[in-house]
N, C-alpha and C positions, 0 to 999 in steps of 0.2 A: 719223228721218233724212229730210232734204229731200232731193227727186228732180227730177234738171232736165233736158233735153233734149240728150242730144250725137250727133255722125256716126255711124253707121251703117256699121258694115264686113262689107260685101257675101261676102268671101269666109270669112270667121270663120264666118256664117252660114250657108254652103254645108255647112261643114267639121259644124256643131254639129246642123245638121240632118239629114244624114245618121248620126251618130252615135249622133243618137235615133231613128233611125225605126226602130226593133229593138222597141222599147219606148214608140211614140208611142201605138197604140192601144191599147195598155191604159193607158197616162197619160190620154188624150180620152175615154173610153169609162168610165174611175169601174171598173176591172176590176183593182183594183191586191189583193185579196185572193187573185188568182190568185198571187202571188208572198210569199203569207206563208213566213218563217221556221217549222221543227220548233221553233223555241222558243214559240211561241204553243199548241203541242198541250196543253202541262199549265197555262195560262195561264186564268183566269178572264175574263180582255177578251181579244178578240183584235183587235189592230189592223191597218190597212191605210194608204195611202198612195197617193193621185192626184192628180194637176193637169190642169187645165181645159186648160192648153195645152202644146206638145210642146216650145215655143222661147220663149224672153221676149224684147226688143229690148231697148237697155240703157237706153229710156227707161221702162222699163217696169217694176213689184215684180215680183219674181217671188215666187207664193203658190200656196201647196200644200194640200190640205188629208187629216187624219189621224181615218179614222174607226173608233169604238172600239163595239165589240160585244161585250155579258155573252151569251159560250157554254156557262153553266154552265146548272144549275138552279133555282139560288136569286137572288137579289135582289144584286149587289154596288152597291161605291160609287168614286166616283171624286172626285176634288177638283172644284173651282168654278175654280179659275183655271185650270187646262187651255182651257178654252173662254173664259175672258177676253178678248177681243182685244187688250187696253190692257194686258195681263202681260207685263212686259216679260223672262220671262225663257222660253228657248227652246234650251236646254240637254239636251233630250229628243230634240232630234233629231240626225241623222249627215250631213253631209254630204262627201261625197268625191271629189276628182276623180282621174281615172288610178290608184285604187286609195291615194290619200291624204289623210287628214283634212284638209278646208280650216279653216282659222283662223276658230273662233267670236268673234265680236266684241262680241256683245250681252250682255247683263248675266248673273251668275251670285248668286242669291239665294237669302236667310236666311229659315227659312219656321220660324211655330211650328208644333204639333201641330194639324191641323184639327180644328174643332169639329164638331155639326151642323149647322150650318149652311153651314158650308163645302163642304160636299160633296154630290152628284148621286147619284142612286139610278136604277141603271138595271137593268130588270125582266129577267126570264130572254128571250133575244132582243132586247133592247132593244139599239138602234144610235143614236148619237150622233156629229156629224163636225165637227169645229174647223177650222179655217183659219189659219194659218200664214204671214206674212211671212220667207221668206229672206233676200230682199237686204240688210234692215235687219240683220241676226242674225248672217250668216256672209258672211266674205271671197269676193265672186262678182267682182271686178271685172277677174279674167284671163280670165274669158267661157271657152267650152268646156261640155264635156259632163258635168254632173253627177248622184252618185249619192245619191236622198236618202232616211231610214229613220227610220220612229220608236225608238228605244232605249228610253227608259224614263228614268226618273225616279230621283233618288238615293235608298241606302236610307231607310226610314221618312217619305218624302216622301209616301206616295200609300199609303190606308188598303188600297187591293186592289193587287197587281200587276198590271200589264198587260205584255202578252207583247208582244219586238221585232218588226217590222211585216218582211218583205223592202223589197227599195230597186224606186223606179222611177229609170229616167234622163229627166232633162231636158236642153234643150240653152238658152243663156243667151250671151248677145252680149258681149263685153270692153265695161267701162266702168269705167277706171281711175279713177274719181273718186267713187268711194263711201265708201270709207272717208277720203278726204281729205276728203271734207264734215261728215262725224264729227268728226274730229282737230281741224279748223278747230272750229266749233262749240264744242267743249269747253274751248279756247285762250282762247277771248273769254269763259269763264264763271271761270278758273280763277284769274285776278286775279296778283296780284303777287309773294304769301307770306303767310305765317302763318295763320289760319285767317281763311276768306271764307264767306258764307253765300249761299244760294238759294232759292229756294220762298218767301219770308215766315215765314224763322225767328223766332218770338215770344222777348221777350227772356228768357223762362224757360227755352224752347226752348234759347237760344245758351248758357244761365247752363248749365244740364245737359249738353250736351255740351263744351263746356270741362272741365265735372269731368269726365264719360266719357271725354274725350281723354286728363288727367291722372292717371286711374285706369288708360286701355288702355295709355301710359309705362311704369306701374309694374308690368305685367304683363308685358309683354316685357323690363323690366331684370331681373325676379328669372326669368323662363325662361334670360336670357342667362347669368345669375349661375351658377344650375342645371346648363346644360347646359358651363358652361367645368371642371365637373369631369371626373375620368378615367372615360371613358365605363361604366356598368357598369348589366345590369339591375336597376334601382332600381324598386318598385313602380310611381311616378308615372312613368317612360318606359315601362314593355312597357305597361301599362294604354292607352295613348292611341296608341303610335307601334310595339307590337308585340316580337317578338324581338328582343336588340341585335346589330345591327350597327355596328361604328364607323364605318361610311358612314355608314348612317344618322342617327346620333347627332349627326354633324358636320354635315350636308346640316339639320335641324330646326334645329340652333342658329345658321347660316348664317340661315336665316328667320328666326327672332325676332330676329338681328342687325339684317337689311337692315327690319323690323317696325319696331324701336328709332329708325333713324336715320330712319326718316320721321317718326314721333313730332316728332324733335328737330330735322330740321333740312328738310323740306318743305313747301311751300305746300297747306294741305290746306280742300277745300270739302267745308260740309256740305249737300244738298240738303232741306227741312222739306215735299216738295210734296207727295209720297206719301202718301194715305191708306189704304191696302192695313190692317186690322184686323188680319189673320193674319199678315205677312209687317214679320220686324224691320227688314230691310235691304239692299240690292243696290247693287252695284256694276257695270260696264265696263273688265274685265279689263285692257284695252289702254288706258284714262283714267286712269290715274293726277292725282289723289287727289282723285278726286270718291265723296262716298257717302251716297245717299241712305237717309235713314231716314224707315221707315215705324210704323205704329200699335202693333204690338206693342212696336216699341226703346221707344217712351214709359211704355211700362207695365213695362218689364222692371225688377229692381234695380239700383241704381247698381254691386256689384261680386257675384259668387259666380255659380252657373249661369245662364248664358243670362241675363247680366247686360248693359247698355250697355258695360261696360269690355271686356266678352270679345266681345262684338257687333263694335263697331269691331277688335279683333285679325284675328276673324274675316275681317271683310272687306278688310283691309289685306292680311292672305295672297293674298286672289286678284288683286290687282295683279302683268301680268305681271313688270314690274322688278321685284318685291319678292322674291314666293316662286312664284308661278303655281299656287297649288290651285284643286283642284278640288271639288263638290261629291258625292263618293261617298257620304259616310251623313250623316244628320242626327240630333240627337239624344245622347245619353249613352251607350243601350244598344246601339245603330247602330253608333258610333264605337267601344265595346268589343268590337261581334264583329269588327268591320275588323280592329283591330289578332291582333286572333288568326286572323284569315283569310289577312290581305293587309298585312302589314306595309307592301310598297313601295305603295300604297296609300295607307295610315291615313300616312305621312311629306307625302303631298299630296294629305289633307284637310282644309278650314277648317275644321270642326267639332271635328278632333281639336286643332287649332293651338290653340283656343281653347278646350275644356276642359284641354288641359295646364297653357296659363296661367291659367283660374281656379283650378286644384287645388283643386277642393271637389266630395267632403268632401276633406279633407288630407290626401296622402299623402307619405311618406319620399322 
């Protein structure tokens, strides 16, 4: 997100500074493990959370940074993109103001299983500290006193768990123009209708996803098909979406509906920039219908698990218009204990959206 220079409101800042000064010196002072959560106690990392400064101006990133310490005895591991700067996804953290989630803006992405190489070994005591853009990530442009915390990572996302951090508060200047720099931006990328390309999609590139477009159609016709019967626990819904509810049952086929019709009748961009190896595909939840695909989608199958068909399903779900999931578990065995844990849940999961509609293997 581009950042540009606007007025200064004198008394916002009175207000925002006073707010933090509860909590400025252990934000300035790197003393943010004084406010861990008891969720870190059975936690193998334990994390923390500080910022260099107490206030941001609204010319200004506001950036945080999250550091992760193995308090065990043995050797664990962490991913590689956690510390990525250039990962554009940042879904791990919370932020809040007056006790209310602020609106994440920044991308939510399709991550395969990390390799070796993907991941960071860090030794018994070993501390490592990422750094963190806000502003780009999460709706700040009402200015106020913010509370911010690392969460954690969706299931099967991150080979060790790492335990929630406590919050520190910062205090951050109104600058209503950040997410309209977004909006705008993505306006001018999004073209006319029908499918438009970005990054230097190679014409093999654009030939493949046309057919993964026309295969992710036929996955959300036969989900719609599916779910227009009389709701009833059929193997292929408790497996993916949990106990039935006929809430539930109607609210899933509502999504693969509003899924279908973007299919059929949306201007959809695909972005080719991404070279991320591990990671299929991300979107910008509040962009509708931009989606970049990365190194894994090319290597994925054209239809069946964690195919390009179910790929793009996947990520059509997180478009707020469409269905708004989120990403709680990833993976097959992930999304089967959801649904037995947390039906309402595994209902706004991508991962489950998108093994229901590849049904494989095949169930009744």
């Amino acid at each position: 997100m581009s950042k540009r220079k606007w007025n200064l409101y004198a008394a916002l800042a009175t207000l925002a500074m006073a707010a933090g000064a509860s909590v400025a010196q252990a934000a300035t002072s790197g003393r943010g493990n004084e406010l861990l959560d008891n969720s870190n106690a059975n936690a193998a990392i334990a994390t923390s959370v500080q910022s260099s400064k107490a206030y941001h101006r609204a010319s200004e990133d506001v950036v945080i940074q999250v550091s992760f310490t193995n308090t065990s005895a043995s050797a664990v591991t962490v991913p590689q993109w956690l510390f990525d700067a250039d990962d554009v996804d940042r879904s791990f953290l919370k932020v809040t103001r007056d006790g209310v989630a602020v609106n994440y803006t920044a991308a939510l992405v399709k991550r395969a299983a990390p390799t070796a190489d993907d991941l960071i070994v860090l030794s018994p005591g070993e501390s490592r500290t990422a750094s963190y853009e806000l502003s780009g990530a999460f709706d700040l442009g009402e200015g106020g006193s913010y509370a911010v915390s690392f969460v954690g990572a969706a299931q099967n996302a991150m080979t060790t768990q790492a335990g929630e951090s406590g919050s520190i508060v910062i205090g951050v200047e109104a600058n209503p123009f950040r997410d309209l720099i977004t909006a705008v931006d993505y306006q001018k990328a999004a073209g006319a209708g029908g499918i438009s390309y970005t990054g230097k999609c190679t014409a093999s590139e654009k030939s493949s996803l046309v057919t993964a477009l026309t295969n992710a159609e036929v996955y959300a016709a036969g989900a719609v098909s599916y779910l227009s019967a009389t709701p009833s626990p059929t193997a292929r819904y408790t497996t993916w979406f949990g106990a039935l509810s006929t809430a539930n049952w109607n609210t899933v086929k509502t999504h693969y509906t509003n899924i279908r019709s973007v299919y059929n009748t949306q201007p959809i961009v695909f972005d080719c920039s991404c070279s991320k190896k591990n990671t299929y595909a991300y979107v910008y939840p509040s962009q509708p219908y931009k989606i970049y695909l990365c190194g894994a989608f090319w290597s994925a199958p054209a239809t069946g698990t964690d195919s390009k068909a179910g790929t793009l399903v996947h990520e059509t779900s997180h478009f707020t218009v469409v269905a708004g999931t989120q990403d709680y578990a990833y993976g097959q065995s992930a999304a089967k204990s959801l649904a037995l844990s947390n039906p309402a849940q595994a209902i706004m999961n991508a991962d489950s959206h998108e093994y229901f509609a590849e049904n494989t293997p095949a169930q009744p």
